[in-house]
N, C-alpha and C positions, 0 to 999 in steps of 0.2 A: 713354781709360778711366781713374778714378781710383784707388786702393790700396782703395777701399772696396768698389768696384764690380769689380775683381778679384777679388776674395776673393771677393764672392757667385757671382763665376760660379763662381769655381774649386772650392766649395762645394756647387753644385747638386743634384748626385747625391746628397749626405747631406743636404739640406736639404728636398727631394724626399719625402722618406718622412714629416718630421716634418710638413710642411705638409698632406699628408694626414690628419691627426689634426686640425690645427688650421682646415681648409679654411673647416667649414661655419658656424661662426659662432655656431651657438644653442647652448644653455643647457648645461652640464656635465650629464653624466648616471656610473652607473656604467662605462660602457662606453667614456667618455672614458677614465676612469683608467686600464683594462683597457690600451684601445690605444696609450698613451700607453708606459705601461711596458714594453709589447712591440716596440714603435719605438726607444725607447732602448736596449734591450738590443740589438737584431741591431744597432743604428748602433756595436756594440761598446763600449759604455763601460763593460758590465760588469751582474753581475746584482744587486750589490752595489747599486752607487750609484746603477741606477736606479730601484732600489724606495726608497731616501734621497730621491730627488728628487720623484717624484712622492707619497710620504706628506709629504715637507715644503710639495709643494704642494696637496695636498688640504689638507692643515691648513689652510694660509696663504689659500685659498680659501673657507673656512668662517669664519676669523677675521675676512676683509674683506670679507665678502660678495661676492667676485667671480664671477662666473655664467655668464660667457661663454668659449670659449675664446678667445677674441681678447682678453681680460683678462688672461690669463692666460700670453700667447706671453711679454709683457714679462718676468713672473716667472720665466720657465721657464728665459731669457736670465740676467737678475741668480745665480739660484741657481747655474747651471751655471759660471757665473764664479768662484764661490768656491772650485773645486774646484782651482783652479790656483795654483802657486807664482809670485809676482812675484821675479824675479835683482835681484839688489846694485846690478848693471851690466850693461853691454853687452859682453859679452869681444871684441866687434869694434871697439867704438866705445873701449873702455878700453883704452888701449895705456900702454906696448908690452904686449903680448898674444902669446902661443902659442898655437892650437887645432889637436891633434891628432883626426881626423877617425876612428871607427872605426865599425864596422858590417859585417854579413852581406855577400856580394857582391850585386849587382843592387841597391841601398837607395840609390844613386845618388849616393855620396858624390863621388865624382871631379865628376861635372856641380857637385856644391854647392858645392865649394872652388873650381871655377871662377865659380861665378856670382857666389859672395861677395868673389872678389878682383875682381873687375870694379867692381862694385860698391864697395869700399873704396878701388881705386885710384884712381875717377871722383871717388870724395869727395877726393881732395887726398892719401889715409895713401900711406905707403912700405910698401910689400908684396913678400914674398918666396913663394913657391906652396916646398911641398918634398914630393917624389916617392916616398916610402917603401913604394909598393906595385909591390913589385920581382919581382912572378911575374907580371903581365897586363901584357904588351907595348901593350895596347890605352891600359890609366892613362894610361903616360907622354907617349903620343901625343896622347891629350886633352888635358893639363894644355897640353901646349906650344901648341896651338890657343887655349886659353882662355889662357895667357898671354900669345901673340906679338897677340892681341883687346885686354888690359886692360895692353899693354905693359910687364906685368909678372916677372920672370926668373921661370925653373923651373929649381931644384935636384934633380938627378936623378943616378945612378951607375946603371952597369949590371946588366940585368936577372939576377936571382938574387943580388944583392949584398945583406950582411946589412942589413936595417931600421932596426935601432937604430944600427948606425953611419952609414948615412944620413942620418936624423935629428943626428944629433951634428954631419954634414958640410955640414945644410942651418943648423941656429942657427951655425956657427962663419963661414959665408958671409954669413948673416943680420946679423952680427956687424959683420962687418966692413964690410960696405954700411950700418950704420946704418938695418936697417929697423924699425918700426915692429909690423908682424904679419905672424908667419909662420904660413902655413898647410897642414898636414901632412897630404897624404894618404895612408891606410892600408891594407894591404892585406885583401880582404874577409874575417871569420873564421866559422867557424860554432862557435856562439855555444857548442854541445854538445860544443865540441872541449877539452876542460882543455888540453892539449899545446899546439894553437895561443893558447889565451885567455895560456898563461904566456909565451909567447914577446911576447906583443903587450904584457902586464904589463913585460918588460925593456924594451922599447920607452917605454915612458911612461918608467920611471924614468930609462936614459941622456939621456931627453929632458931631460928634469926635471933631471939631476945640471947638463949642461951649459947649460941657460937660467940655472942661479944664479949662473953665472962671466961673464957678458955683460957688457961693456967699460962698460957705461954701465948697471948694477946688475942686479939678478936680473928676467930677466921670467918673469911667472907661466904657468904650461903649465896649460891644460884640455882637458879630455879631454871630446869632444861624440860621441853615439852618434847617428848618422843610421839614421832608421828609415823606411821604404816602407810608409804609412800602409795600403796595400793589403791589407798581411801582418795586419791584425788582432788578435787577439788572441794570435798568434803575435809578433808586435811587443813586447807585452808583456812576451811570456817572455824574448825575445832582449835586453831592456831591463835584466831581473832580474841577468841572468846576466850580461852587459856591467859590470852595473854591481856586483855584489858580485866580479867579479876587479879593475874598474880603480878603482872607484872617481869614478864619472861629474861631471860639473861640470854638464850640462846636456844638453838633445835637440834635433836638428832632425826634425822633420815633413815627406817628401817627398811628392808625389804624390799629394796628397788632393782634387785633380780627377777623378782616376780613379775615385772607390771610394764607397761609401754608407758607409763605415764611418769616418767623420770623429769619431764618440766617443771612438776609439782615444786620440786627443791628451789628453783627459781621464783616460780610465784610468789612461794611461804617469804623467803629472804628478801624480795623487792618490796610484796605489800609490807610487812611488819617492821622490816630496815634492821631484823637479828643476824648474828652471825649464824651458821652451821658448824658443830663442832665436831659431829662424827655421822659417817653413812655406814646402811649394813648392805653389802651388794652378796651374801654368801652365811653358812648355814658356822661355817669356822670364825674364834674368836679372832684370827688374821684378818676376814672377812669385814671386820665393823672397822674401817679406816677413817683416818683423819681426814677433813675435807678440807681438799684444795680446789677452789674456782680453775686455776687455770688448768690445772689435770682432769678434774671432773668434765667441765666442758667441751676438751681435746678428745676424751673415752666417748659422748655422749655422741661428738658428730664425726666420729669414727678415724679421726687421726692417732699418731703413735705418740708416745708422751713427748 
C-alpha cells in the first residue's frame, strides 16, 4: 500500500461524514451549505473557520459558476490547504537536531519517538532515543524495544531521576558518540498543571543551555507537542497552553485513524500558526507520515493524490 493510500485509509472515519455531503452529485442547493458547515464543525475544526470555508466557497461557487458538488469537493480541498503553516525545515531531516517530545499522558508520545528513530536510523542519520520520562517505568521499557528494533541506544537514568539532568546526561552522551538527532522523551504533563508546565519549562531550557556547548557547534533543541487527534477540541486547549509555557516549534498529529474528528489538525495549525511535522493514521512505523497540506486535505475530502 502506498503513503497516499495510507493516509486515506487512515483517514476514513473523518472522511466518512464529508462524503456524505458530497455523495449525491446534483446541483448545490441551500441545504448543501447548511450540511456542509455542520460536518466541518463536529469534524472539529472549529465553528470559526468553518463558517470562513464554506462562505468562501459559496462565493467561489457563484463567481464560477460551479453547480455541483463534485465541482466543488476540489475547492473545499485547495481552501482547506491554506489554513496550514508550511516549516523552514524538516527538524528530523535537518540535523544535527534536538526534538524534545512533550504532551498529556496517553497522546502517544513514547510509540512516536520510537517510530521516528526507526525511521531516521533506516535512513542512514545517527540517532540517539533519551528517556527523560522518569515516573512511568512502562516509557523506558518501550524506548528500549523500539531501540534494540532501530538499533539505536537509549539514554535512560533511574526511575524518579530528575528530567532536566537527564536530558543534560542524554546531549552530553549524544555528544560524545557524534550523533546526529536526539530524541527526547517526556514525561506526560497535564497541560492545567502551572507546577508541572514550569518544571517541564527547566527542562527545555538545561536542555537548550547544554545543546549550545556540543563539541561540533550548538544544535538547535525544538520543542514538538504530540497531541491524540481523538482528544478534539480538547487538543486544542492542551496545544494553547503547551505552547504559551514552552514556546512550541511545531505538532505531531497521532491517532487520526481512530476518530472522525480529523479537522482538529486544522484548528491546532490555524489557531497557534505552527507547522505539522508528522501524522500517525496507522499502528506501523510507515504509518506516522510526514505532513503534507496539500495530500492530507486531498485524503480528508476524498480525492486521489
Amino acid at each position: 500500500m502506498g503513503l497516499f493510500d495510507s493516509l486515506k485509509r487512515g483517514l476514513e472515519r473523518s472522511r466518512e461524514a464529508l462524503n456524505e455531503v458530497f455523495y449525491f452529485g446534483g446541483e448545490v442547493d441551500e441545504s448543501f451549505w447548511e450540511e456542509l458547515e455542520d460536518t466541518l464543525v463536529m469534524g472539529d475544526m472549529g465553528g470559526e473557520i468553518a463558517m470562513r470555508v464554506t462562505d468562501d466557497l459559496r462565493e467561489m461557487a457563484a463567481r464560477k459558476n460551479l453547480k455541483t458538488a463534485d465541482q466543488l469537493r476540489g475547492a473545499l480541498a485547495d481552501r482547506l490547504c491554506e489554513f496550514f503553516v508550511q516549516p523552514a525545515s524538516d527538524i528530523f531531516d535537518d540535523t544535527p537536531s534536538c526534538v524534545l517530545f512533550v504532551g498529556i499522558n496517553g497522546a502517544g508520545k513514547t510509540t512516536t519517538v520510537g517510530k521516528i528513530a526507526s525511521a531516521e536510523a533506516h535512513a542512514g542519520k545517527k540517532v540517539v532515543i533519551g528517556s527523560a520520562d522518569t515516573f512511568r517505568a512502562a516509557a523506558i521499557e518501550q524506548l528500549d524495544v523500539w531501540g534494540t528494533r532501530a538499533g539505536v541506544p537509549v539514554i535512560k537514568r533511574d526511575r524518579g531521576a530528575d528530567p532536566a539532568s537527564v536530558c543534560y546526561d542524554v546531549l552530553d552522551e549524544a555528544d560524545k558518540r557524534g550523533s546526529e538527532l536526539v530524541l527526547i522523551d517526556t514525561a506526560g504533563r497535564l497541560h492545567s498543571s502551572p507546577e508541572l508546565m514550569r518544571e517541564l519549562a527547566k527542562v527545555v531550557k538545561v536542555t537548550r543551555k547544554r545543546a549550545e556547548a556540543c563539541s561540533t557547534g550548538s544544535m538547535p533543541v525544538h520543542v514538538v507537542l504530540v497531541i491524540d487527534s481523538a482528544t478534539g477540541q480538547n487538543g486544542l486547549a492542551q496545544a494553547e497552553e503547551f505552547n504559551e509555557a514552552l514556546g512550541l516549534d511545531g505538532i505531531i498529529m497521532t491517532k487520526l485513524d481512530g476518530t472522525a474528528k480529523g479537522g482538529i489538525a486544522l484548528a491546532v495549525a490555524q489557531q497557534l500558526k505552527l507547522p505539522i511535522y508528522r501524522i500517525g493514521v496507522g499502528e506501523q512505523v510507515e504509518d506516522l507520515q510526514r505532513f503534507d497540506a496539500r495530500t492530507f486535505c486531498r485524503a480528508l475530502v476524498g480525492l486521489d493524490g
